[in-house]
Every structure is written in structure tokens, then in C-alpha cells.
VEXDREN-2710 file (C-alpha; in Angstrom, 1 decimal):
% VEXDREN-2710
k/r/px/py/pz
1/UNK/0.0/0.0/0.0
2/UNK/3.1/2.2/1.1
3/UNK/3.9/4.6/-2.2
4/UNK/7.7/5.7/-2.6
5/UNK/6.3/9.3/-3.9
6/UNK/3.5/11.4/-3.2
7/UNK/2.6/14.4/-5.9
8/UNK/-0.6/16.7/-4.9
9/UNK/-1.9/19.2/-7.7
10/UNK/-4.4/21.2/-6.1
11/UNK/-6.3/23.5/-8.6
12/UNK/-8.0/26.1/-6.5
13/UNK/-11.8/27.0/-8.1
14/UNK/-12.0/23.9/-9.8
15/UNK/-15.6/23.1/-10.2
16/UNK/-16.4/19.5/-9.9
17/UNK/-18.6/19.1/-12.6
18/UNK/-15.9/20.6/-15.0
19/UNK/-14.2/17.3/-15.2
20/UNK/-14.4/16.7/-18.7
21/UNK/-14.7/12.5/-17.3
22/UNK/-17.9/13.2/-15.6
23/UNK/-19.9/14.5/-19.1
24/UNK/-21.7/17.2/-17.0
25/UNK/-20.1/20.4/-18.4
26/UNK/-19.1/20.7/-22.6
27/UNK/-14.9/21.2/-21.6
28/UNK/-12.0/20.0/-23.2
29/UNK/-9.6/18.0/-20.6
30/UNK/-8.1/14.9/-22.1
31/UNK/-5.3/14.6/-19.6
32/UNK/-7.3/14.8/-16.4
33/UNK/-10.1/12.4/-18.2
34/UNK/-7.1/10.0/-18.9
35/UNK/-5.7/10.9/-14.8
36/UNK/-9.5/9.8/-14.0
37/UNK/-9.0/6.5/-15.6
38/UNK/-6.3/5.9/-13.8
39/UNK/-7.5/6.9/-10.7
40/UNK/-10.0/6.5/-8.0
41/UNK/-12.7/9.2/-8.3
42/UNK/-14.4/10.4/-4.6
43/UNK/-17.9/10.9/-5.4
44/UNK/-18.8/13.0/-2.6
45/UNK/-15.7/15.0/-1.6
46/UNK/-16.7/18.5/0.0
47/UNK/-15.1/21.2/1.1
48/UNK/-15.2/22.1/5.2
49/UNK/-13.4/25.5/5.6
50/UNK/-13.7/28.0/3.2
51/UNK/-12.1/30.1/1.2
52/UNK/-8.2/29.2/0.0
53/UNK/-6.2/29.7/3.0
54/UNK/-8.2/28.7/5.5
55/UNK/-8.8/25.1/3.1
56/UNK/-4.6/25.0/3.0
57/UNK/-4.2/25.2/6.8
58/UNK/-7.1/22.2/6.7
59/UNK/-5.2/20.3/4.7
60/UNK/-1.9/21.2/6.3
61/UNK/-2.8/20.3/10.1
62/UNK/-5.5/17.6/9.3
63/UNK/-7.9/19.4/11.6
64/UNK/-11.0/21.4/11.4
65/UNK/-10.5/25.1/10.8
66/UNK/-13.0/27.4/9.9
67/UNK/-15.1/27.4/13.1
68/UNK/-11.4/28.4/15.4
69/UNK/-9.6/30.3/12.9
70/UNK/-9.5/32.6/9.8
71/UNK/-7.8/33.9/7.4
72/UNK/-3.6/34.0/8.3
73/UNK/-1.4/32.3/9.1
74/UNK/-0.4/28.6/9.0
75/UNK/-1.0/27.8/13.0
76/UNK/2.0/26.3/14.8
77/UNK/-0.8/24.1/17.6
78/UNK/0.4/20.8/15.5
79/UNK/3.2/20.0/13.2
80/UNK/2.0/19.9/9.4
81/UNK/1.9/17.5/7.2
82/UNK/5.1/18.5/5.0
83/UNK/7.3/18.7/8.7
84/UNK/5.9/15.0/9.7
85/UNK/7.0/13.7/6.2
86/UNK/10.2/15.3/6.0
87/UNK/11.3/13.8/9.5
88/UNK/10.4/10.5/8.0
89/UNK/12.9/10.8/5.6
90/UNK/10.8/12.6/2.3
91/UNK/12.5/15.5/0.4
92/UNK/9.5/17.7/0.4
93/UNK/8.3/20.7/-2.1
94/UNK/6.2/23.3/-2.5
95/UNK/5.5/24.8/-6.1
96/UNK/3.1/27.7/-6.2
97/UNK/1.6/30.9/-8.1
98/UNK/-0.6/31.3/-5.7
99/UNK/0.5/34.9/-3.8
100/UNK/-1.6/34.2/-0.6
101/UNK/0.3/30.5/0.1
102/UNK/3.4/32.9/-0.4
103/UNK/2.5/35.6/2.4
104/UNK/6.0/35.8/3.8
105/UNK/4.6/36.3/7.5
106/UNK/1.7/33.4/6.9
107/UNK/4.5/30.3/7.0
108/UNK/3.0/28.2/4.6
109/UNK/6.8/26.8/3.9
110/UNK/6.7/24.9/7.0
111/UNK/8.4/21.5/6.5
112/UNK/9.5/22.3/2.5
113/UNK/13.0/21.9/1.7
114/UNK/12.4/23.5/-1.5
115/UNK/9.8/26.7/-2.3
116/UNK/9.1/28.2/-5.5
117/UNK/7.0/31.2/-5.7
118/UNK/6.1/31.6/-9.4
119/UNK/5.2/35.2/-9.6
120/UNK/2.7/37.3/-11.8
121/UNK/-0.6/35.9/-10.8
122/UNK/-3.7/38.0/-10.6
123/UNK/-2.9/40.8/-9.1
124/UNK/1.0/40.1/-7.5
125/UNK/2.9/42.9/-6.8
126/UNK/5.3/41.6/-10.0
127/UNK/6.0/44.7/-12.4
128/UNK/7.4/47.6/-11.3
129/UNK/4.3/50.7/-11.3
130/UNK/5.7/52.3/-13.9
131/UNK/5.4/49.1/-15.9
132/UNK/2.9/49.4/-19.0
133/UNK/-0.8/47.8/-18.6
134/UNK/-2.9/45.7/-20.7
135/UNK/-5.8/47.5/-22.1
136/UNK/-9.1/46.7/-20.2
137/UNK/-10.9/44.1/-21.9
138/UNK/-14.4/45.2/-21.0
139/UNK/-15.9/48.3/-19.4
140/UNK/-14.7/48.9/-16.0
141/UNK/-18.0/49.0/-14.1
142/UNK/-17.9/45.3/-14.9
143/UNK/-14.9/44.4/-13.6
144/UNK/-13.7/43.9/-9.8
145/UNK/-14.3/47.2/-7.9
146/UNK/-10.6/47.4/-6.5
147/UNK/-9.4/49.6/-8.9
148/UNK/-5.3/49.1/-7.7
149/UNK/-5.5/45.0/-7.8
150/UNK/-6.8/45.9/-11.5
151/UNK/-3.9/48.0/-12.4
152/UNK/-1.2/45.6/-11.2
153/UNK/-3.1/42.5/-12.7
154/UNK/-3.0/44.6/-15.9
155/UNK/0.6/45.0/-15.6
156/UNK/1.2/41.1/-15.1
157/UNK/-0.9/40.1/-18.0
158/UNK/0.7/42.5/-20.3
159/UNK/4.2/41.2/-19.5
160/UNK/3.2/37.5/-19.6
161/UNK/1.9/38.3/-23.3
162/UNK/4.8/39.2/-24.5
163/UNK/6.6/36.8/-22.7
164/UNK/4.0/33.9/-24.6
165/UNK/3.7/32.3/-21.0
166/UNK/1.5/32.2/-18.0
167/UNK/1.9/31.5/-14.4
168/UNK/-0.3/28.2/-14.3
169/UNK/2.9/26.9/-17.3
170/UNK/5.5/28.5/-15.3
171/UNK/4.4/26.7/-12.5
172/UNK/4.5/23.4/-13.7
173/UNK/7.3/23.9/-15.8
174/UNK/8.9/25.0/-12.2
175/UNK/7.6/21.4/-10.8
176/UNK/9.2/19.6/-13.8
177/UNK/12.5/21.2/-13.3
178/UNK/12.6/20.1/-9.5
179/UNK/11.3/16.4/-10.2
180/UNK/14.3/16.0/-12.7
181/UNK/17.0/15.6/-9.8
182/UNK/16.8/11.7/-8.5
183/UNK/15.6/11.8/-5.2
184/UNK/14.8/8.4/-2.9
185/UNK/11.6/9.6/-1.6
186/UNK/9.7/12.7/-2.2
187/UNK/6.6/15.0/-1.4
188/UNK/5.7/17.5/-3.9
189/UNK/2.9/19.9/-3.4
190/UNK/1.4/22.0/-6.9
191/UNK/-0.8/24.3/-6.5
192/UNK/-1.9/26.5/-9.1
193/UNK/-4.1/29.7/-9.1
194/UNK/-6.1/28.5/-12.1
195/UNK/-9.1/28.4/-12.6
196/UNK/-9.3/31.5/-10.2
197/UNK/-10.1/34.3/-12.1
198/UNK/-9.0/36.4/-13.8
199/UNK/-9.5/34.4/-16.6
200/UNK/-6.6/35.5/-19.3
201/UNK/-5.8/31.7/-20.8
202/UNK/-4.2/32.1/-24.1
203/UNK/-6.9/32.0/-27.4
204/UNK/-6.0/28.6/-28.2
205/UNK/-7.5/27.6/-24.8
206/UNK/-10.4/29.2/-26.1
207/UNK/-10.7/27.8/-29.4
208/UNK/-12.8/25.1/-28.1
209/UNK/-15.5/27.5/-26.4
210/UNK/-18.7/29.4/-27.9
211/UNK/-18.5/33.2/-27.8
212/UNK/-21.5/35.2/-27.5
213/UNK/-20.8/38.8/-29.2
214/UNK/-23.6/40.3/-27.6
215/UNK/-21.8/40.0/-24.0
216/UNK/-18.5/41.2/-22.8
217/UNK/-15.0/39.8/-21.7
218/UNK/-15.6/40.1/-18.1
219/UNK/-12.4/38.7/-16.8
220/UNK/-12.6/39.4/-13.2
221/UNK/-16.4/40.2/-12.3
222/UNK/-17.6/41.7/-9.0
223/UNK/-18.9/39.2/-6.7
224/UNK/-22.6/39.3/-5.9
225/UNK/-26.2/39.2/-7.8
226/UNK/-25.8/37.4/-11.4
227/UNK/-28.4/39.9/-12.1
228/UNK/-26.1/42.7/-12.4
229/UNK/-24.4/40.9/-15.5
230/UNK/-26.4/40.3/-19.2
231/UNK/-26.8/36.1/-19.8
232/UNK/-24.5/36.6/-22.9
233/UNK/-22.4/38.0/-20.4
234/UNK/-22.7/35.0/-18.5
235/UNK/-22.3/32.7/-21.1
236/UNK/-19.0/34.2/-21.7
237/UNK/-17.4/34.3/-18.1
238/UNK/-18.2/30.8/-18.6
239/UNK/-16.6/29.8/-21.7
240/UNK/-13.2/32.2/-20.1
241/UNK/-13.2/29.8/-16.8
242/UNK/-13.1/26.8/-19.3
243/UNK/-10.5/28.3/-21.7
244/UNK/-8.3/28.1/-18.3
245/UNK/-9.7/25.0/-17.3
246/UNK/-7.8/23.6/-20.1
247/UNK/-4.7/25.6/-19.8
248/UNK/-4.6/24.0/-16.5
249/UNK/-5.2/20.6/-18.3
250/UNK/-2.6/20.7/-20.8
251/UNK/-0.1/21.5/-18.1
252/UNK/-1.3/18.9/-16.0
253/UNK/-0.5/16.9/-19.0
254/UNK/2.9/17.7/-19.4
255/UNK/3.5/16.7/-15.8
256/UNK/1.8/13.3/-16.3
257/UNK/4.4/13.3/-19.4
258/UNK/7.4/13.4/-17.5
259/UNK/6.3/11.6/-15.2
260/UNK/6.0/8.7/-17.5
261/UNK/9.1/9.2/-19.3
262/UNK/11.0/9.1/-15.8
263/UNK/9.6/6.2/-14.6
264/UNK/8.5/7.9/-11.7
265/UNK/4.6/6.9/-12.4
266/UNK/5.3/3.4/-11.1
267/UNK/6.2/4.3/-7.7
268/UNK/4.0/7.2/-7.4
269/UNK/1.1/8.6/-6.1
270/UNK/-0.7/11.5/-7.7
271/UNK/-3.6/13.4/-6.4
272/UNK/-5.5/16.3/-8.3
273/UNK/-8.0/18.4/-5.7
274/UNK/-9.5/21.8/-5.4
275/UNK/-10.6/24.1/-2.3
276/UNK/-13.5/25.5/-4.1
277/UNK/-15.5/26.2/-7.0
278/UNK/-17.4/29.4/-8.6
279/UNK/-20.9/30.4/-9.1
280/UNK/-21.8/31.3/-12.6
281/UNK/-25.6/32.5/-11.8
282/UNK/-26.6/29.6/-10.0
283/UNK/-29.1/30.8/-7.1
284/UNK/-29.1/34.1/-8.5
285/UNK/-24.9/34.7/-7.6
286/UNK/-21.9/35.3/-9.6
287/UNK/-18.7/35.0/-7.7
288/UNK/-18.1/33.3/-4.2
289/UNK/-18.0/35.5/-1.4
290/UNK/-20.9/37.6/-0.8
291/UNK/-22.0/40.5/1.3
292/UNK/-25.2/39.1/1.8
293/UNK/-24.8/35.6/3.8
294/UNK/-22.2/33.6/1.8
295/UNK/-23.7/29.8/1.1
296/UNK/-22.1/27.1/0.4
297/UNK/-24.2/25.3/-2.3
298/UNK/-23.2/22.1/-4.4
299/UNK/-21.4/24.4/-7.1
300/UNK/-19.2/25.8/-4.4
301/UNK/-18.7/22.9/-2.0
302/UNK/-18.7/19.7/-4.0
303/UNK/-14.7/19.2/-5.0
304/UNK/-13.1/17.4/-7.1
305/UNK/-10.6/14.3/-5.5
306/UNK/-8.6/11.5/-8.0
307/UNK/-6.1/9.4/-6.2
308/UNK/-3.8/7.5/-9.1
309/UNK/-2.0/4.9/-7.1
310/UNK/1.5/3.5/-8.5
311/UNK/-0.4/-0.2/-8.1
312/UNK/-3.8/0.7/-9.4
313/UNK/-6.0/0.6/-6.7
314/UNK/-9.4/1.4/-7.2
315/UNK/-8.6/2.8/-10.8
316/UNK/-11.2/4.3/-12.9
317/UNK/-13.9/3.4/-10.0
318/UNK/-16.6/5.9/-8.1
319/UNK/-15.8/5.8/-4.5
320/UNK/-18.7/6.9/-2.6
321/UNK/-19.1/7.9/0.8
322/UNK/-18.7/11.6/2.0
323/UNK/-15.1/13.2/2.5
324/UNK/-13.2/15.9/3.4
325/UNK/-10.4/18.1/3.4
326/UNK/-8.9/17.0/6.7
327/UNK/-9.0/13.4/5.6
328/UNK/-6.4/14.0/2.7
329/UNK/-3.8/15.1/5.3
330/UNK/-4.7/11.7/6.8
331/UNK/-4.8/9.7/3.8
332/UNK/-1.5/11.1/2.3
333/UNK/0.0/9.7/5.8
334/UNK/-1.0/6.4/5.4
335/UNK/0.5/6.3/1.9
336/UNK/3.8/7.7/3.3
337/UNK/3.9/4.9/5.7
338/UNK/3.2/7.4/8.2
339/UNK/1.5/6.1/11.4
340/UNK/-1.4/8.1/12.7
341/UNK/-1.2/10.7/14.5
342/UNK/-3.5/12.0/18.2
343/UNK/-4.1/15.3/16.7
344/UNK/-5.7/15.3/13.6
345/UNK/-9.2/14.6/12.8
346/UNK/-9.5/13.7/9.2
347/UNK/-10.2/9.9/8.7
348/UNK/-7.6/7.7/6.0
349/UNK/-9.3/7.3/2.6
350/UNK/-6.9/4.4/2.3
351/UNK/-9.2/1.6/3.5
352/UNK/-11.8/2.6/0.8
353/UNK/-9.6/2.0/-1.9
354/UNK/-9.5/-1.7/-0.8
355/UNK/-13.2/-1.9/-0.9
356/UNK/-13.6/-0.5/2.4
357/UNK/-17.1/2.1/3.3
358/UNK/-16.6/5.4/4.5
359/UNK/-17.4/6.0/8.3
360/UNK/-18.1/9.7/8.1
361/UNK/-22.3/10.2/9.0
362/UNK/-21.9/14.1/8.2
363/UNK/-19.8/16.6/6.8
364/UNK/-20.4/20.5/7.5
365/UNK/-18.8/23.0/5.5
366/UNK/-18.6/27.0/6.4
367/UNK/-16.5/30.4/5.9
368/UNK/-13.9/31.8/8.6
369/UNK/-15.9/34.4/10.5
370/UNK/-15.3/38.1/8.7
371/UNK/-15.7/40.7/10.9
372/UNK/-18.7/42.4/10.0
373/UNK/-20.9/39.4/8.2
374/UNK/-21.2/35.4/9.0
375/UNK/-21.9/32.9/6.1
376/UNK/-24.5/30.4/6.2
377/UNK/-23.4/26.9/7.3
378/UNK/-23.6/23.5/5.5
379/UNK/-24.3/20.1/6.7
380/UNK/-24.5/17.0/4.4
381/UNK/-25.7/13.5/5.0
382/UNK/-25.8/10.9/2.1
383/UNK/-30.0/11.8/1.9
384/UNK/-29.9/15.9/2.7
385/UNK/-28.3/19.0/2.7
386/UNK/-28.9/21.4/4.9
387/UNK/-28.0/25.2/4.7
388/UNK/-28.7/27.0/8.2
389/UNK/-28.7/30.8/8.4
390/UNK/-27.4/32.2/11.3
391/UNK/-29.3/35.6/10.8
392/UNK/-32.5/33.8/10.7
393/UNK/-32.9/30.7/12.6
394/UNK/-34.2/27.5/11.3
395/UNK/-37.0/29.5/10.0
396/UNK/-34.3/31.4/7.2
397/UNK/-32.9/28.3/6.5
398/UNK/-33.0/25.4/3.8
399/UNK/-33.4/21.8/3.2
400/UNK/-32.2/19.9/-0.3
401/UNK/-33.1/16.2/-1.1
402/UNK/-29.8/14.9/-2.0
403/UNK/-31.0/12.1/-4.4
404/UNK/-33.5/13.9/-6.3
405/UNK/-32.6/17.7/-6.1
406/UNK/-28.4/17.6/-6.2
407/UNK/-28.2/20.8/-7.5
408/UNK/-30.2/22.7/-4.2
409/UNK/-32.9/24.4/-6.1
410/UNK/-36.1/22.7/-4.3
411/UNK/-36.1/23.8/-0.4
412/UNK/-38.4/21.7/1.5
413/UNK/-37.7/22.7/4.8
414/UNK/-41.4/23.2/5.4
415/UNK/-42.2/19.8/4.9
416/UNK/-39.5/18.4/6.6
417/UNK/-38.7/20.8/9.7
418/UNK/-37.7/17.7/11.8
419/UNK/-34.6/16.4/9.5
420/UNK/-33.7/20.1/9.2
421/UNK/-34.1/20.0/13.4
422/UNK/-32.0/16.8/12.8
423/UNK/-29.2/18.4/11.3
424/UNK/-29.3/21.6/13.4
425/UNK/-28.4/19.5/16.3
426/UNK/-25.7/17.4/14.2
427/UNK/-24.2/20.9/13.6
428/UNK/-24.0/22.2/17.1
429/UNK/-22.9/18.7/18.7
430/UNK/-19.7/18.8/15.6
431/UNK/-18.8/22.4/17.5
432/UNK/-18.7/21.1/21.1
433/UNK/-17.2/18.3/19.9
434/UNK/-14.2/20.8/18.4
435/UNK/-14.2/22.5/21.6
436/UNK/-15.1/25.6/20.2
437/UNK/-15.7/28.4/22.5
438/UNK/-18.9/29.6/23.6
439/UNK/-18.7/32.8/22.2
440/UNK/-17.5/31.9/19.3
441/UNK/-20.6/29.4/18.8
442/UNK/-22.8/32.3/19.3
443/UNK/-21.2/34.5/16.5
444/UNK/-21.2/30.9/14.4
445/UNK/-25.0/30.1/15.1
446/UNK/-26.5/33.3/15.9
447/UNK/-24.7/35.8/14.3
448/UNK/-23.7/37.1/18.0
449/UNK/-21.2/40.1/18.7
450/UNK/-17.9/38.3/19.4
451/UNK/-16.7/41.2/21.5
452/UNK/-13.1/42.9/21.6
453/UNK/-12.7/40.8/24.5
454/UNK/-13.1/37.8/23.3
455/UNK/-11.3/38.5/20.0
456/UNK/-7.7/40.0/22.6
457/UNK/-8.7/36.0/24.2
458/UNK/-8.8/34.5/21.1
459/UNK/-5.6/36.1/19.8
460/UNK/-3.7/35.6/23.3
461/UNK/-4.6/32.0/22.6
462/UNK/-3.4/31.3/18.8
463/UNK/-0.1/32.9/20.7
464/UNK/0.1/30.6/23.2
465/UNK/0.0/28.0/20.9
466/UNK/2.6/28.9/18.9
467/UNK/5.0/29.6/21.8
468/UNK/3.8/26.2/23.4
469/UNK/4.7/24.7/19.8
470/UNK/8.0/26.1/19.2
471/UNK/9.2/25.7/23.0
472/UNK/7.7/21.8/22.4
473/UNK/8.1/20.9/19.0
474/UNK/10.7/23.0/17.9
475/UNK/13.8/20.4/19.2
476/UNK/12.4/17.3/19.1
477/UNK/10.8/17.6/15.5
478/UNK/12.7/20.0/13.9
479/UNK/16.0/18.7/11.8
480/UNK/18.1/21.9/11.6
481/UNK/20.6/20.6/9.6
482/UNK/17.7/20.0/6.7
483/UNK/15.5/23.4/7.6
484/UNK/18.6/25.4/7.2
485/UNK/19.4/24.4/3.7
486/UNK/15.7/25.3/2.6
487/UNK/15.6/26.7/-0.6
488/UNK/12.7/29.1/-1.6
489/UNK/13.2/31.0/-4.8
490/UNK/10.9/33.2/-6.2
491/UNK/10.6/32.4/-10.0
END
């Protein structure tokens, strides 16, 4: 079962149903349709802790985030998953283009010998200010409202044109450079910023995709109603977050490639995930963070998970059975040979490749509390999904039949008020069972003032942990003589 290597590609906004394997969405992705062949597919994969960072440090720690923490940060209560690896003898990596993993005072470097930060995405602080911008590609009124992230994501896409490149190829180009240096064991983490808008893939991406001429190019659209935007205009941000859905493909591809012509495939696992996916006017929303209460629905929440293991286990089969992100962290330990650890909560998805059944009864999915606004939270069963609204009460909230209505657009809450009751209490039990604090439950469930008081608590507690982590951990788990030589470039 053991696997030598262990590659992760994690495509963040990577709508489920945009796997070209699953014949739900008209997209062009022939290398992850021939990864899916090769792979075991997890039916039911949602997202917990939403958005990207918080998802990471999920991942990272193996434990439940969004309900204790928000957006910072990697939190130093646990080791992470690239620290426990790299003390068990992997040479670990992180590959990225994404600017917020690369935060220099967030830490997401823990436990990676080697760091490249592939520069230029969205709106990175890459070219100089005096650097020359794209034109716009539609009027601005459409576009995101923050007109300085515009300006320097204008600068970026104007230098990558002329370069004839993109971040999401520099990336993996990056990756394929580092995995051409023999190494015994290794753990390589990829993630790429695409399909996150803006969407700028190159026009032979696009080739594939209709174009409606009465709508615009709206690259980068303001979050919030889909009403604010024509349907041609719609149809179009569509066809753009395809175009990049199969730039991302076509570099997946070329990793697959290389992987092949090394040999490497034979002793390696690769995994392809997301954090999160996108609404293109589905309950009336374009974007996926909202002013009003942010829900997560199943175009948002349900993720994308293949597992391709070296000795074919489970290829090309539907696993079903509800998982999350906190079980990858687990999984990816088991695969390393890694024995379990007290502190993390996720569950292996190991077993089920053998045949086994999933174990999880629920899985609830939510945002990191914002200061001034509280998003709606999520809890699945196999037969329901349930969206409660803390501003409202059970009586704001909805109820979606799972088998018959997967796409949430049917609430019958009325008729069903005691599986909706059901779930409620599923949701609040999940908290105490986390330990979360009182007042912090409140804010979650009730949308209750959390208080400067208990935010100077919360904060004098996320640095206790850390001290108690460094003065603990720091010796006993740390191997200086490998930490010291990490490289991180920026590329």
C-alpha cells in the first residue's frame, strides 16, 4: 500500500462538474479524463473551511479550521503534514503561483525543503508601477471594484503576453525542473491559481468555447447578484473559466508526461483536488463570497478528489461515501507509511480504496468568521443537505433532497422541519465536539457580537499555541541541519 512518492496538484476554483470524465459540463480535458481512468474518483468530496487559506491550513494540520480560525497564518498548535513527512525521511516541495500560500509572514513553507513562488498571478505585486498595462478588456464597471488589484493584474498580463507564458505553465514547468533531480523519496505539493479568475488563458484555450458577441469579456467580475451581468455576459465568463480550465489541463498533462518518461509513475502517487469552486448564476450569484450571507451550495462545496495509485487501486472506480479536506492530510500519511497521529481529525481514505465504506455520518462545511458578516453553514448527510442561516434561525434556513434535487434548487424545509431540526443539532454537537468556544458558537449560530474581549482571548490563545509549539516541538521535530538548507526562490 506504502507509495515511494507522493505528488498533490491542487487547482483552487476547480468546479467539480468541470471534469471533462464526468460528461456534465461541454470542456475540453483529455489529460485529467485519462488521470480519472487511472484513478479513483471520490464521489462525494466537500469542502469544510472555506475560502483558499483557511482550506490549506485544513489540509496542512488535518484538523478542522473554519469554526477556530480565519484567514492567516499557518497555526503552529500541530506540526503539518510536510514537517511530519520530512522527518520521515521525504524530500519535500512546494511549487506555487498562488501569492496568498506565499505571504511571507503566513509560514505556509513549514516542513518544504524546496519553495518556489512563481510570480505574476492575478494581481501580484510583479511589475514595477511604472510598468505598461494591458488595455481593459471590457468596461470597468464590470470588472472587480478594486481599482489598484486591476492596475497591477493589468501590468502582469501584459508582461506574460509578450513573454508567450503564464503562471499556471511556469508553474509546472517550475515542478518539472525540481522532479528532474533523483531523489529516494519525495513529497511534492502544486498548487496553481487557475481556474481562479481572472481568466486571461491564451486563445488557443479558447478555441474550443462558444462566444456570444452580444456580452463582454468580463475577466474578473464583481462578486454578488448574477443579475447585475447580461446572460451573454454570462455565457461568456463561462466559456473564459473553461479556456483556463484547459490551460490547466494541458499543463497537468505535461506533468503526467514526464512523469512517464521518468519512470516515476510506477512508484508514485498523484492526487488532483481543489478548495472551491465558482458560481456562474446559480441561485441568482456570480462569484463566491458575498456581502449578503455567503452559502455554500453544491457548485461551491462539492470538489473534485482522484487518487492515481503507483499499483492501481481502485482505478477508474466511483468511490462513494462523504469526505473531506482534513482526511487528505490523513490519507496522504498512510501512503507515506506514516502512522497516525492523536491530533488530527480527518479519517484515512486508504481503506476505501481496498473496498472498504466510509465511516463519516456528516460533513459540515462553512466560511472563517469576517468581521462584519457570517456565512451560512452547511451540513451534508448521504440523503440531505442542509444550509442553516445564522441571521435567521431555522426559519431562514434550507433543506435539499440529496438524491432527487443535487443541485439545491427545491427547499423543502417546510415539509421536513424535523430532518432540518436533525441536522441543526448534528451541527451544534460537531462544535462542542471541536471545543469551540462559547462565544465563538454564538457568532457561528446566531450571528452574536464576538466582543473585543473575546477577539484579545482568542488572539492571546493562537499565541500561546505557537509559543507552546516552538518551545515543544521546535527540538524534538525540527531537523536543523535540513531546515537550514531550505531553498525558496521566487521564480
Amino acid at each position: 500500500m506504502r507509495s515511494t512518492n507522493i505528488i498533490v496538484i491542487c487547482s483552487d476554483t476547480f468546479r467539480r462538474d468541470h471534469l471533462g470524465s464526468l460528461g456534465r459540463q461541454q470542456v475540453v480535458t483529455p489529460n485529467l479524463d485519462r488521470l480519472a481512468a487511472e484513478s479513483a474518483n471520490f464521489e462525494d468530496y466537500w469542502l469544510c473551511s472555506f475560502p483558499t487559506l483557511v482550506n490549506r491550513i485544513e489540509v496542512f494540520t488535518g484538523r478542522y479550521t473554519f469554526p477556530l480560525m480565519g484567514w492567516g497564518p499557518l497555526p503552529f498548535h500541530y506540526p503539518v503534514l510536510a514537517e511530519v513527512l520530512q522527518r520521515h525521511g521525504f524530500t519535500t516541495a512546494l511549487v506555487t503561483d498562488n501569492k496568498h500560500l506565499m505571504d511571507e509572514t503566513y509560514g505556509f513553507g513549514r516542513g518544504f525543503d524546496f519553495v518556489a513562488h512563481v510570480r505574476g498571478q492575478a494581481d501580484d505585486d510583479f511589475q514595477p508601477g511604472s510598468a505598461p498595462m494591458a488595455d481593459l478588456p471590457c468596461p470597468v464597471a464590470k470588472l472587480d471594484r478594486r481599482v489598484d488589484r486591476l492596475e497591477r493584474y493589468r501590468r502582469n498580463i501584459r508582461w506574460h503576453r509578450q513573454q508567450g507564458t503564464s503562471t499556471t505553465e511556469r508553474t509546472f514547468r517550475s515542478a518539472l525542473r525540481w522532479l528532474d533531480e533523483p531523489r529516494s523519496k519525495f513529497f511534492l505539493w502544486i498548487d496553481s491559481f487557475d481556474p481562479h479568475e481572472p481568466w486571461d488563458a491564451e486563445p488557443r484555450y479558447a478555441e474550443p468555447y462558444p462566444w456570444n458577441e452580444a456580452g463582454d469579456e468580463v475577466v474578473w467580475p464583481r462578486y454578488g447578484s448574477a443579475k447585475t451581468y447580461s446572460e451573454a455576459d454570462l455565457a461568456n465568463m463561462q466559456s473564459l473559466y473553461k479556456a483556463e480550465i484547459t490551460r490547466t489541463d494541458y499543463c497537468i498533462g505535461l506533468l503526467l508526461d514526464h512523469l512517464r518518461d521518468k519512470k516515476l509513475l510506477d512508484t508514485t502517487t498523484v492526487i488532483f483536488c481543489s478548495d472551491h469552486g465558482f458560481y456562474f448564476g446559480e441561485h441568482g450569484r456570480i462569484g463566491k463570497l458575498f456581502l449578503e450571507p455567503t452559502a455554500i451550495y453544491e457548485e461551491l462545496g462539492h470538489l473534485p478528489l482522484l487518487l492515481r495509485h503507483p499499483a492501481g487501486l481502485a482505478a477508474g472506480q466511483a468511490i462513494q461515501g462523504l469526505c473531506q479536506p482534513p482526511d487528505l492530510c490523513a490519507t496522504i500519511m498512510e501512503l507515506a507509511g506514516v502512522a497516525a497521529v492523536d491530533w488530527a481529525h480527518g479519517q484515512s481514505l486508504v481503506p476505501r480504496l481496498q473496498g472498504g465504506r466510509g465511516t463519516r455520518r456528516f460533513a459540515v462545511a462553512g466560511c472563517h468568521p469576517l468581521k462584519q458578516h457570517r456565512s451560512c453553514l452547511t451540513v451534508l448527510t448521504d440523503e440531505w443537505c442542509f444550509i442553516y442561516s445564522p441571521y435567521d434561525g431555522l426559519e431562514g434556513s434550507e433543506l435539499y433532497d440529496r438524491t432527487s434535487d443535487p443541485n439545491q434548487e427545491r427547499n423543502v424545509l417546510a415539509s421536513h422541519r424535523v430532518v432540518a431540526e436533525r441536522h441543526f443539532e448534528l451541527l451544534r454537537a460537531w462544535l462542542d465536539e471541536l471545543r469551540v468556544p462559547r462565544a465563538r458558537q454564538r457568532q457561528l449560530l446566531y450571528n452574536a457580537p464576538f466582543g473585543w474581549g473575546n477577539e484579545l482571548r482568542h488572539r492571546l490563545w493562537m499565541w500561546r499555541n505557537r509559543r507552546w509549539h516552538q518551545k515543544h516541538h521546535g527540538a524534538a521535530h525540527r531537523q536543523p541541519d535540513r531546515s537550514s538548507r531550505q531553498l525558496h526562490v521566487s521564480v
